[in-house]
Structures are given as structure tokens and as C-alpha cells.
C-alpha positions as CSV (number, residue, x, y, z in Angstrom):
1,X,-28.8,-17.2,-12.3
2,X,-26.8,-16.5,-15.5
3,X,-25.6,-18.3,-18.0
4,X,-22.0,-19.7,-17.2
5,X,-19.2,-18.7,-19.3
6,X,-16.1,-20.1,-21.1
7,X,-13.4,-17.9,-20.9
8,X,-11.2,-20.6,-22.0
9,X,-13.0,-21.4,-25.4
10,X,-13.5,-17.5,-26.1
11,X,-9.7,-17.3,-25.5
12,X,-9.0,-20.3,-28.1
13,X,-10.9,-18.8,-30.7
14,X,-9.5,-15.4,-29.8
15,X,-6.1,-17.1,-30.7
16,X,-7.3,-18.6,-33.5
17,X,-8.5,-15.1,-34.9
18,X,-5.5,-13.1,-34.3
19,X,-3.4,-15.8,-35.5
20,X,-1.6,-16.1,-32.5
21,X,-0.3,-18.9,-29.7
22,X,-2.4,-20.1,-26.9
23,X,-0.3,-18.6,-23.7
24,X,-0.1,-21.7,-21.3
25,X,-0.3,-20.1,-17.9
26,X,-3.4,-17.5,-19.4
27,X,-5.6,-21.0,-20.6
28,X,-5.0,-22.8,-17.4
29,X,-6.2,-19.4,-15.1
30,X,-9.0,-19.0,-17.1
31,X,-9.9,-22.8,-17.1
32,X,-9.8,-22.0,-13.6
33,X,-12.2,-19.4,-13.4
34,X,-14.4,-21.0,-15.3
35,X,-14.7,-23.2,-12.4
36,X,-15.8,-20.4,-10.1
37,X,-18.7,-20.2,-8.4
38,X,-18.7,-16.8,-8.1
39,X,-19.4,-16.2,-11.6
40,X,-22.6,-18.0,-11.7
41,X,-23.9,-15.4,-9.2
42,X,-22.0,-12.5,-10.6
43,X,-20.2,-11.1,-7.8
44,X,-17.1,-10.6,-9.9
45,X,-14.1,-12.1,-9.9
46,X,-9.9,-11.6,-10.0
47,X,-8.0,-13.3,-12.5
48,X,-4.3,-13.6,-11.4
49,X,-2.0,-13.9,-14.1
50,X,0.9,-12.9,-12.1
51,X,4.7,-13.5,-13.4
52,X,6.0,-14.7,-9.8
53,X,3.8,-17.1,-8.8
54,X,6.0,-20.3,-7.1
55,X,3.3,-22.9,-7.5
56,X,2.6,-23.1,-11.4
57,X,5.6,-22.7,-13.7
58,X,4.7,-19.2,-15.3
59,X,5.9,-18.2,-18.8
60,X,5.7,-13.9,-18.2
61,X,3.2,-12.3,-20.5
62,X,3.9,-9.9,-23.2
63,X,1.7,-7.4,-25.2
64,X,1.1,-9.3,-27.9
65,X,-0.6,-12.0,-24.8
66,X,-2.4,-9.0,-23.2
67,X,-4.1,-8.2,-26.6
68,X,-5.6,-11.6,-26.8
69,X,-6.9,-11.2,-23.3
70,X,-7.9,-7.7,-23.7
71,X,-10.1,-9.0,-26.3
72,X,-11.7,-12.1,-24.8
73,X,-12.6,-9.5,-21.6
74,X,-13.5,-6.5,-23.6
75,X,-17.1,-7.7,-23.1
76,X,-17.2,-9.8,-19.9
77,X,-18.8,-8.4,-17.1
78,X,-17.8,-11.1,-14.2
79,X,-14.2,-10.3,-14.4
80,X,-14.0,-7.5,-11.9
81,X,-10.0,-7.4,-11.4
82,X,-7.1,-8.4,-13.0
83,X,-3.3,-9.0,-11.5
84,X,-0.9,-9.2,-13.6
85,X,2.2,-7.6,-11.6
86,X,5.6,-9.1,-12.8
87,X,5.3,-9.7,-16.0
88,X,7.2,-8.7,-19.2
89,X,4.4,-5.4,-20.6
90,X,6.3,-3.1,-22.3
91,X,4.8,0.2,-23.5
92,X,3.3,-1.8,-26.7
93,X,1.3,-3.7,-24.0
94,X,0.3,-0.8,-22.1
95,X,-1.0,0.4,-25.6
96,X,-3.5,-2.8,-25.6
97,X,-4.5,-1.8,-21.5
98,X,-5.4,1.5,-22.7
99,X,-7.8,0.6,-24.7
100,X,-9.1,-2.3,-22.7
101,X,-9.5,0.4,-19.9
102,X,-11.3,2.7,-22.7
103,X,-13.9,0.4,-23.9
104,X,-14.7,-2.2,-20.3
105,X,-17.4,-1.0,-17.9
106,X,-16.7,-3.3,-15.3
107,X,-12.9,-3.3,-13.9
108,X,-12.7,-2.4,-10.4
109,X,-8.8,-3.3,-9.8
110,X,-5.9,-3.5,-12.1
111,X,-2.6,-4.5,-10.6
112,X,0.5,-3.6,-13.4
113,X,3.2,-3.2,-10.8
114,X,7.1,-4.3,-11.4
115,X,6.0,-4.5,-15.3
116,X,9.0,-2.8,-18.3
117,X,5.9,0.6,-18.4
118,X,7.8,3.3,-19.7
119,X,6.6,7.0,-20.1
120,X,4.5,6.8,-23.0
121,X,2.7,4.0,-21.6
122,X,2.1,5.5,-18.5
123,X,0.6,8.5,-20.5
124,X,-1.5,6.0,-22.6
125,X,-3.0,4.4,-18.9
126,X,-3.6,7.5,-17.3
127,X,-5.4,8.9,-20.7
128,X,-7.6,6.5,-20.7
129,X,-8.9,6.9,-17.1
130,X,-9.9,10.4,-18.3
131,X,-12.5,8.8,-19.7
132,X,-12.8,5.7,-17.3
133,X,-15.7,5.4,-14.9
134,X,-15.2,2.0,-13.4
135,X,-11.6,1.2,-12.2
136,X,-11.5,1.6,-8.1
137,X,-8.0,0.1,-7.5
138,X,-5.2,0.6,-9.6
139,X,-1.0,-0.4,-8.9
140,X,2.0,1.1,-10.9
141,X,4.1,0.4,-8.6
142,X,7.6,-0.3,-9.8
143,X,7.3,0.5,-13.3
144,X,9.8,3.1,-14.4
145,X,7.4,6.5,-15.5
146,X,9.6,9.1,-14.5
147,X,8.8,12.6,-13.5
148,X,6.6,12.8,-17.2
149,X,4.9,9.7,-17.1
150,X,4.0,11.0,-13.4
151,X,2.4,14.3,-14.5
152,X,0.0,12.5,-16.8
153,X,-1.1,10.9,-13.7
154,X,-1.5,14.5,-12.0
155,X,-3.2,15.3,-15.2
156,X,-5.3,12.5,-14.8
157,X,-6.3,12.8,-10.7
158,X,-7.7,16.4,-12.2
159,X,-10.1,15.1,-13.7
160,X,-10.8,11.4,-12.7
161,X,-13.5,11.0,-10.3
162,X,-13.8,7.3,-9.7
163,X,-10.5,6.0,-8.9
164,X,-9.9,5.8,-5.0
165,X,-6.6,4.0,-4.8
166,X,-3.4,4.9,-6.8
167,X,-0.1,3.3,-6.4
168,X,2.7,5.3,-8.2
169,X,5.6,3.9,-5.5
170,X,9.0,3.1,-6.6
171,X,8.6,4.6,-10.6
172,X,11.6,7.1,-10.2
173,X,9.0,10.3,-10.1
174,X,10.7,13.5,-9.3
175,X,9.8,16.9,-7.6
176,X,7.9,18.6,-10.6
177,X,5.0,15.7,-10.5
178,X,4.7,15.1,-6.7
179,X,4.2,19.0,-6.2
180,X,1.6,18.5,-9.4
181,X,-0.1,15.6,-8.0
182,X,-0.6,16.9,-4.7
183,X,-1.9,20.0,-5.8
184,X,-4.5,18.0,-7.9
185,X,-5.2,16.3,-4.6
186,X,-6.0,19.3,-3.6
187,X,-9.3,19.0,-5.2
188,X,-9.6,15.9,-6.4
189,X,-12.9,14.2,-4.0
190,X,-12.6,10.6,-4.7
191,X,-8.5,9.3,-4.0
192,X,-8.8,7.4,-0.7
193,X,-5.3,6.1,-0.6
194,X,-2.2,7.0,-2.7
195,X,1.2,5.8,-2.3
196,X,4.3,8.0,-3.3
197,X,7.3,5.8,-1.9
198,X,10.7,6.5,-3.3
199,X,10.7,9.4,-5.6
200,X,13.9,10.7,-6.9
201,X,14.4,13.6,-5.3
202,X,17.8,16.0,-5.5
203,X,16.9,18.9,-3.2
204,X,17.4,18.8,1.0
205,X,14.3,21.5,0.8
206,X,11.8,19.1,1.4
207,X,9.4,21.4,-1.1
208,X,7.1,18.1,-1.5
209,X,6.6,18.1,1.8
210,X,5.4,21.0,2.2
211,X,3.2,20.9,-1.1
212,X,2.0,17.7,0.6
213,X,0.9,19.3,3.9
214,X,-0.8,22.0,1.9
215,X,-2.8,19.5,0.4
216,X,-3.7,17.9,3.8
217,X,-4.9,21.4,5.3
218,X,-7.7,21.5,2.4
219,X,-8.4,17.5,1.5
220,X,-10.9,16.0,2.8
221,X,-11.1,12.5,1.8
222,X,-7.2,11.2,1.8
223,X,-7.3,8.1,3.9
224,X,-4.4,6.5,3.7
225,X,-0.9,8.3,2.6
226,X,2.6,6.6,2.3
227,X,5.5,8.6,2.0
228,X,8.4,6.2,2.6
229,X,12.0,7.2,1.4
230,X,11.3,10.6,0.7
231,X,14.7,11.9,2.7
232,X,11.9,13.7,5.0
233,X,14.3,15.1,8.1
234,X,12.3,17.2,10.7
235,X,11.2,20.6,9.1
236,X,9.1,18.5,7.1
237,X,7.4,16.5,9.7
238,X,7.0,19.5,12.0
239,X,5.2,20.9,8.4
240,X,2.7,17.9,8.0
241,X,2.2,17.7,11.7
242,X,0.8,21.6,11.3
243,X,-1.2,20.2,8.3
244,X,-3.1,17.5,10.4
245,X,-4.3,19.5,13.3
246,X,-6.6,20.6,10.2
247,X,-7.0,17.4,8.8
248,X,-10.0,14.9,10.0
249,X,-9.7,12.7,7.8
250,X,-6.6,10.8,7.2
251,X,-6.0,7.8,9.4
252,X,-3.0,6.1,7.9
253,X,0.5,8.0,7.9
254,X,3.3,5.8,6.2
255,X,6.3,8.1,7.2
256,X,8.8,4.9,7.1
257,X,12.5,4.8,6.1
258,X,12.8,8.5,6.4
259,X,15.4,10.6,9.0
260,X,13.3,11.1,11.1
261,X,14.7,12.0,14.8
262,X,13.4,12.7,18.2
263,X,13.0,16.0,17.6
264,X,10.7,15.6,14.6
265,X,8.9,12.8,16.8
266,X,8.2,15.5,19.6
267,X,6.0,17.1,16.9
268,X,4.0,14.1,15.9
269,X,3.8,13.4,20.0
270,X,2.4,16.8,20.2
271,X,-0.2,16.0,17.4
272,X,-1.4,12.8,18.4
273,X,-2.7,14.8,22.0
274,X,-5.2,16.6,19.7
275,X,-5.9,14.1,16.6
276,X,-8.8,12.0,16.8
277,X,-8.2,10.2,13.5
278,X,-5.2,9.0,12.7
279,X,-5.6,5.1,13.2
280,X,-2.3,3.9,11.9
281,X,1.7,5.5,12.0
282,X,4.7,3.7,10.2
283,X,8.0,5.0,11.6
284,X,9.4,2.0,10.7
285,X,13.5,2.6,9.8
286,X,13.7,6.3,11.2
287,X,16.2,7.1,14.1
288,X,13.7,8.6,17.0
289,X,16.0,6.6,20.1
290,X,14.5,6.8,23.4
291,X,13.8,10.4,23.5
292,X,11.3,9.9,20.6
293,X,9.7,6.8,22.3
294,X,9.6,8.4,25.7
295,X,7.2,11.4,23.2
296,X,4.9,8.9,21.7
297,X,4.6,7.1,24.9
298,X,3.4,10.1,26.8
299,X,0.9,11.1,24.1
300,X,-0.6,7.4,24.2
301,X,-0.5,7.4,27.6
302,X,-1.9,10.2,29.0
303,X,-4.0,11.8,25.9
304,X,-4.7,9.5,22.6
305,X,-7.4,7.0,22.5
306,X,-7.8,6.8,18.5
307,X,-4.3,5.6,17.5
308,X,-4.5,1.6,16.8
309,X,-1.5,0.5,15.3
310,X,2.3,1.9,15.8
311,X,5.3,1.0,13.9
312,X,8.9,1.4,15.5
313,X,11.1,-1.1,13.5
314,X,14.7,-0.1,13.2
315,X,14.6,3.1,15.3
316,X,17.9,2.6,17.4
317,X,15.6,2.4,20.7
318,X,16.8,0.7,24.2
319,X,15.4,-0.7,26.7
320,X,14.4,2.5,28.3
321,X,12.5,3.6,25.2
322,X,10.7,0.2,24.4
323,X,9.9,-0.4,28.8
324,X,7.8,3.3,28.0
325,X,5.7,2.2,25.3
326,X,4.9,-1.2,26.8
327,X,3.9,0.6,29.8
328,X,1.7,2.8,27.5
329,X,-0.1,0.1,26.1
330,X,-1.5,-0.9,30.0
331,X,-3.1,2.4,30.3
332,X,-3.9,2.6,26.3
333,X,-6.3,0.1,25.4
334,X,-6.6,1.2,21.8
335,X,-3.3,0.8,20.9
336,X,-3.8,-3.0,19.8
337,X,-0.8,-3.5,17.5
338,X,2.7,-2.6,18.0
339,X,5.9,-3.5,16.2
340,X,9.8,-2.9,17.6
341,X,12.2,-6.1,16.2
342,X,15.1,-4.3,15.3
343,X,15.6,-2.1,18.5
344,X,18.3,-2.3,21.0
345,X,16.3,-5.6,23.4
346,X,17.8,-5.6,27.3
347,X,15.9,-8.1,29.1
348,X,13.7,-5.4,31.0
349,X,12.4,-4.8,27.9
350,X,11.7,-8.9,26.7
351,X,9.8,-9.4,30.5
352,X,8.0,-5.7,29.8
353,X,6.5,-7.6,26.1
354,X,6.3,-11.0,27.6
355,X,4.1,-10.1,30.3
356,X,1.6,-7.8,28.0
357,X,1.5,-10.9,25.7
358,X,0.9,-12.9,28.9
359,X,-2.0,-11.0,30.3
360,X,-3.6,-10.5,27.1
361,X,-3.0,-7.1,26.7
362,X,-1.6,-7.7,23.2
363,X,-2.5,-10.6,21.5
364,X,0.8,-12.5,19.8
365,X,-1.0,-11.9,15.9
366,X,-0.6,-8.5,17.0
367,X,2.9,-7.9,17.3
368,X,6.0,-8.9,15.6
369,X,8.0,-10.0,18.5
370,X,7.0,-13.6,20.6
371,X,8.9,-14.4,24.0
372,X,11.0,-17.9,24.9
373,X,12.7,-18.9,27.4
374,X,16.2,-20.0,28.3
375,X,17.9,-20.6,31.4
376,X,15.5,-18.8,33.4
377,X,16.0,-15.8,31.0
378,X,13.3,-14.0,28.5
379,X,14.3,-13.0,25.3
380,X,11.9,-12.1,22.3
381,X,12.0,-14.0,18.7
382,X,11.3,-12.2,15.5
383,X,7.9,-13.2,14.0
384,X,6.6,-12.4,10.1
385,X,4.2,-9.7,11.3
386,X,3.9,-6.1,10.5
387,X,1.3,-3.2,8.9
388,X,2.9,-4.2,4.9
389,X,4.6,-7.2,5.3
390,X,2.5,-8.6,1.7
391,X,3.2,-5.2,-0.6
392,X,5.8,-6.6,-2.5
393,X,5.6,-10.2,-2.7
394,X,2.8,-12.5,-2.1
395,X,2.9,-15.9,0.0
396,X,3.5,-19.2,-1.7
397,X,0.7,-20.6,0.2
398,X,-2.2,-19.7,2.5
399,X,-3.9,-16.4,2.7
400,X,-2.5,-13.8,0.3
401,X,-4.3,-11.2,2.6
402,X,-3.5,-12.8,5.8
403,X,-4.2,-10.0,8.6
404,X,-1.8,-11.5,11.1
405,X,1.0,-10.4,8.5
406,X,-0.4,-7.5,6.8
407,X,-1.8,-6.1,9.4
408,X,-2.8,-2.1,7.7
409,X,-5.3,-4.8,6.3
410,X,-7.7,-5.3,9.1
411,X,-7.8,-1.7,10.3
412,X,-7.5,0.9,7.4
413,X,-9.3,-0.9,4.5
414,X,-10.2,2.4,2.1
415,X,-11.9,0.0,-0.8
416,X,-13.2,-3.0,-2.1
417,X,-10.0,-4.0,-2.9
């Protein structure tokens, strides 16, 4: 058993030495963790030091904070990850994470997302992981790096061999870096899971699409691949469809919030006769109508036995469309989750969900819809279920990784973390 520590009267002295204030919300989390068990057995723990948590009144952190933490961590080999999303780091801070990153042997996970991270400190971060052997996990997500702090990243992925999840969603990156990062995927063995939501793109060419779907012909090791709000229209589905009838190892495709119709859903029907891997699709906020659900169901029917969880939120789909895919499900016993709440509901379509929910053929954690009653009438409720319900915001209370409401969770997990 080792020795328990006192992150709290390292970080007082650390304040003391650097002549700077004791941060209120950073003493009581590490107070905290000096309180877990886990460290006695050093399995590794997360500190949380995020800026929007509801339950403690949180002063944000600056650099200036991080540098005092940086330094009371530098040598502590319990402390595994580290959250500090929302908060007030700037690129000064991300200076002080650099060289945190450059010096600890043990961080597995480092959250920075919806932080002020400019270019140069994105350069600074992903410099550092040249030289990085530890970090597993880590989350840019909303910081604003641009198309240059992006290509470090690309940079980085070249020669990085450790990290296996990267989140570089919502930081304005352009054309030039996704084309440069997806050709580094092209080699790169190690990346699991990376999400590129929402570049900035100002082309209709879909030319990172179809850099992406090179990528897929020769990677073997992607397993999980978001590409929401990339204006992707049909050519480029058609183009990553072509790339996955080489592909045997991705099994999550986030293609959400795209404009996507039936006739680009014809070619993912097509595909999902032949794949035997892909495990989850997000269509979430396309337009594929009927026609589109009338292709998926046939291919789930008839053909696919690997696809476990299907997303068609928001896809301007009737009753006809939504009556096909219930009935897919009774032939289809893979397909466990399935989510339609914003579709066009008649009430063959509440009694088609109602009764699957009934029999047991879909279990109610499994879908985002539950049936009631009125007047001798069915009608379906929303419920707070989905495949990323928890990828922006965390719950005030309860699980933070609750698989009932995060449900890409329980099937794809590519990590540790």
C-alpha cells in the first residue's frame, strides 16, 4: 500500500512559493481527492476542476492557477486525468500545460475543451505531445485554433504514437488541416477515435470528404469517426460509402447534422448489406424522408446483423418510414437502440414503438421515445436518451456517464477513458 498523499498541503506551499493565492474551488477538489480511496491503491484518479459545475460555486481558473497546479502534479503519479473544460486558459495557460505535458509520465486524459486556446497555444499542446508518451485521451473541443493551430495537430498525429482519442470539434479548423490531418491518419497506428465536428469550410466540393475516405481505404485502426456539420450532401457519402467496403475496422460513423438525402442513404443501405463492422450510425438532423428509411430498413432487415445502434432524429420521416424500421427491428435482433423524436409521429407509428417496447423487443433505456395513453389513443413522449446526449454538458447530479443517456457509451468504448 503506498503512502497517502496531501495534494492539499503540497498545493498550500506551492502558493506560498510562487507567491500566489490559494484558488478556492482547486483546495477544496484536491481536499477531496485526498479522501480517495483509490489513491491508496494507485489505480489513478480524475481531478475535475471544471468551470460549470452547478453544485459548488466555481471561480474559473486562469494560467497563473494552472501553474500552481501544474507544479504540485508535475511529480504525482496517482493523478491519472485531469478536467478542466470551461474555464478561463488563455494561451499563457496553455504555455504552463505544455510543459506539464512535457515533464509528467503519468496523464492518461486531459479535458481543455470550451477554454480562450488560441493558435499559439494549440501549437505549444500539440508540441509537446511530440515528445509525450502517456496521454490516451485528450479534448480541444471548442477552443478557437483555427486552420494553424489545427495543422500542428496534423503535425503532431505524424509522429505521436500514444494518443488514441483526439477531440478537435468546434475550433473553426478549415480545409488545409482536415485534408493534413487525415492524410497523417493515413499512417498514423494508434488514433482510435477523432472527432472533426464543425469546421469552417467555404467550398461545396466536399474535398475533405474525399481526403477522409482515402484515409478509410488504408487505416486500419479508426474506430470511431464524427463528422457532424461538415455541409456533407451525397457525392460525399456515396465517396465514404466506397471507402468502407475496404474498411474493417471502423464501427462508429457520426454523419449528423449534414444534408444528407435519400439518395445518399441508398448508398449507406447498400453498404450496410456487406459491412460487418460498423456498430453505430448517427444521421441525426439529415433530411433522408421515407425513401431513406424504407433503404435502411431493408438492409437491417433482410441482410445486416452487426449494426447495433441507429440514429434518425430530425429526418422529416412519416409514419410510413418510421412503421419500416420498427418492423425491421422484429426480424433484426441486433439492432438494440434506435432513436426517431423529431419525425413526422401518426398513430400507426406510436402503436408500431409501443408494441416493440411492450414485447421487449426494445427495452425503454434504449430508445428516446416512451408511449402513454389518452383516450384510448397512443402517442409517444420524448425521453433524454440518445448516442451523445453528455458531449457538451454534464448532469448536475447522478451518473456523468449514465448509458441510458449517452448511449455510444456502452457500445463503442475505444479507451480507458
Amino acid at each position: 500500500m503506498s503512502v497517502h498523499p496531501d495534494l492539499h498541503q503540497h498545493y498550500v506551499l506551492a502558493c506560498q512559493n510562487l507567491g500566489r493565492p490559494e484558488h478556492p474551488f482547486i483546495a477544496h477538489v484536491l481536499e477531496e481527492a485526498d479522501k480517495n480511496d483509490k489513491i491508496r491503491w494507485t489505480k489513478g484518479i480524475t481531478l475535475k476542476i471544471a468551470g460549470n459545475n452547478h453544485l459548488v460555486p466555481v471561480q474559473r481558473i486562469t494560467g497563473d492557477d494552472l501553474q500552481v497546479l501544474a507544479s504540485v502534479l508535475c511529480n504525482t503519479v496517482f493523478v491519472t486525468g485531469l478536467d478542466l473544460r470551461c474555464n478561463v486558459l488563455t494561451d499563457a495557460g496553455a504555455k504552463h500545460m505544455a510543459a506539464f505535458l512535457q515533464e509528467n509520465s503519468t496523464l492518461r486524459y486531459l479535458n481543455l475543451m470550451f477554454n480562450d486556446i488560441g493558435i499559439s497555444g494549440a501549437e505549444l499542446i500539440a508540441g509537446a505531445l511530440h515528445r509525450n508518451e502517456t496521454l490516451v485521451y485528450l479534448r480541444m473541443t471548442g477552443n478557437k485554433i483555427g486552420n494553424k493551430g489545427g495543422m500542428s495537430f496534423a503535425s503532431m498525429l505524424e509522429i505521436n504514437s500514444t494518443l488514441e482519442k483526439l477531440d478537435l470539434g468546434d475550433c473553426d479548423m478549415g480545409m488545409q488541416c482536415l485534408i493534413a490531418i487525415a492524410t497523417a491518419l493515413t499512417h498514423n497506428k494508434s488514433v482510435k477515435a477523432i472527432n472533426l465536428n464543425r469546421p469552417l469550410l467555404y467550398s461545396q466540393e466536399e474535398e475533405t470528404t474525399v481526403h477522409v475516405a482515402l484515409m478509410l481505404k488504408s487505416n486500419s485502426s479508426l474506430v470511431e469517426l464524427h463528422l457532424c456539420k461538415h455541409e456533407m450532401k451525397n457525392f460525399g457519402v456515396e465517396r465514404l460509402c466506397e471507402a468502407l467496403y475496404e474498411n474493417s475496422s471502423l464501427r462508429y460513423l457520426d454523419l449528423s447534422c449534414n444534408k444528407i438525402t435519400h439518395d445518399g442513404v441508398k448508398f449507406l443501405g447498400e453498404l450496410l448489406k456487406r459491412n460487418q463492422t460498423l456498430e453505430i450510425l448517427d444521421l441525426n438532423a439529415n433530411r433522408i424522408e421515407d425513401d431513406g428509411a424504407n433503404y435502411l430498413s431493408e438492409a437491417l432487415a433482410l441482410y445486416n446483423r452487426t449494426l447495433t445502434a441507429l440514429s434518425v432524429v430530425s429526418n422529416n420521416i412519416s409514419g410510413k418510414g418510421l412503421v419500416a424500421l420498427s418492423s425491421a427491428m422484429k426480424t433484426n435482433i441486433e439492432l438494440s437502440y434506435i432513436y426517431i423524436w423529431g419525425n413526422k409521429f401518426d398513430e400507426a407509428t406510436c402503436v408500431a414503438f409501443s408494441e416493440l417496447i411492450q414485447m421487449g423487443r426494445l427495452k425503454p433505456n434504449c430508445t428516446d421515445v416512451e408511449p402513454y395513453e389518452v383516450d384510448g389513443h397512443v402517442y409517444l413522449a420524448e425521453l433524454s436518451h440518445g448516442l451523445q446526449k453528455h458531449y457538451y454538458w454534464t448532469p448536475s447530479c447522478g451518473e456523468e456517464t449514465n448509458q441510458d443517456a449517452n448511449a455510444s457509451l456502452a457500445i463503442t468504448a475505444v479507451s480507458e477513458y
